[in-house]
C-alpha positions, 0 to 999 in steps of 0.5 A, a space after each residue: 500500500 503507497 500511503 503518499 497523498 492517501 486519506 487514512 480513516 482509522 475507525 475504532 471502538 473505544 479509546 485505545 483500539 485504533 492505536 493497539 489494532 494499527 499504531 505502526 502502520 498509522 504513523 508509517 502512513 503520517 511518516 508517508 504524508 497521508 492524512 489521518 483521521 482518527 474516530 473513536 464511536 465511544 468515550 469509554 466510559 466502563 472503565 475509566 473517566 471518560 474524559 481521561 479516555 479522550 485526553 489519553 487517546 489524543 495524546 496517543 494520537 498526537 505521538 503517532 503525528 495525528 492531530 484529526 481526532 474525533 470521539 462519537 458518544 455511543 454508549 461504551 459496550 452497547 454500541 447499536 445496530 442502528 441507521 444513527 451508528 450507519 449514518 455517523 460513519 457515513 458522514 465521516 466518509 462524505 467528508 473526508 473521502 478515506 482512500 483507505 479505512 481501518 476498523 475492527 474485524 467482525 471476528 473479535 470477541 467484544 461485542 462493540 468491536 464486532 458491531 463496528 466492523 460490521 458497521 463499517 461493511 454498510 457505511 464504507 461500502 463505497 471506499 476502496 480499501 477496508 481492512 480489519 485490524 488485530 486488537 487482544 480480543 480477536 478469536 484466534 481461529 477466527 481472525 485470518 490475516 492476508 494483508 501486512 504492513 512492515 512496522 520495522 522501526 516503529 514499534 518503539 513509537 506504537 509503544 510511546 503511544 500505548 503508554 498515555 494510556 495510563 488508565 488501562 495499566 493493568 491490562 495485560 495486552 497493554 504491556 511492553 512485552 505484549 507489543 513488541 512480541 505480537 509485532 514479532 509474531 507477525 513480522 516472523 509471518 512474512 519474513 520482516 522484522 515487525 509486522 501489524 496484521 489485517 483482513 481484507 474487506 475489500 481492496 480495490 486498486 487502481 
């Protein structure tokens, strides 16, 4: 994927998702000179100050180089099926015109990452290239990537920005270790020394 002059729309679920699922190849793409937006559909509320959430996502953001953040206000674990969540995404898509989304997979085990990857199917049904990223909660068997982006060299900056979010500590798959050996895992896949893995959605070139 050339990333130069490209519109990137990073789309996830909760504070957090976009920069685990797809924080190398965001700051590869602003390193390229593409534009990158970021959207968040909720403020997750469930687990912390919703305003910290934001603030922590936005500082994460802002050490990948994107400064586009948004934050919808759908209720965190409950997002809708619902033409309101369709039309929110559609009208992000009518202003920015993405060349190219990233969302969730509808193989994930959290019931908000699926519904915004099945979301994304109806609402960027007319943008060339959808792809799905890794988050910690894919089902193994299920997530099947085809598409991988060469983070060699970043995944020292992905961490920089997975560590402003503060308020997740605990979380095991917010560690050092778990970053560095996914994207491992992943390079080791397709002979690069890091690696953030997709699905395809829809890839159309040209």
């Amino acid at each position: 994927m050339v990333f130069a002059k490209k519109v990137v729309l990073a789309v996830g679920a909760h504070p957090d998702d976009i920069e685990l699922g797809s924080g190398g190849t965001i700051y590869k793409a602003v390193q390229a000179g593409a534009q990158v937006i970021a959207l968040y559909m909720t403020r997750g509320g469930k687990t912390a100050d919703t305003n910290m959430r934001m603030r922590e996502s936005t500082e994460a953001m802002n050490v990948l180089g994107v400064k586009e953040i948004y934050f919808e206000n759908f209720p965190d674990t409950e997002i809708p099926d619902s033409f309101e969540a369709v039309n929110c995404l559609e009208q992000y898509a009518l202003k920015y015109k993405p060349d190219i989304v990233l969302t969730h997979s509808v193989n994930d085990t959290h019931q908000d990452h699926r519904r915004v990857g099945w979301l994304a199917m109806a609402s960027f049904r007319n943008v060339p290239k959808v792809l799905s990223f890794e988050t910690p909660r894919v089902r193994p068997a299920a997530f099947l990537p085809t598409y991988f982006v060469n983070i060699t060299g970043c995944v020292d900056k992905k961490w920089d920005a997975l560590r402003c979010h503060v308020s997740q500590n605990e979380k095991r798959y917010l560690a050092y270790e778990s970053t560095v050996n996914l994207a491992s895992f992943r390079g080791s896949q397709v002979g690069v020394a890091a690696a953030e893995a997709f699905e395809i959605v829809k890839y159309v070139e040209g």
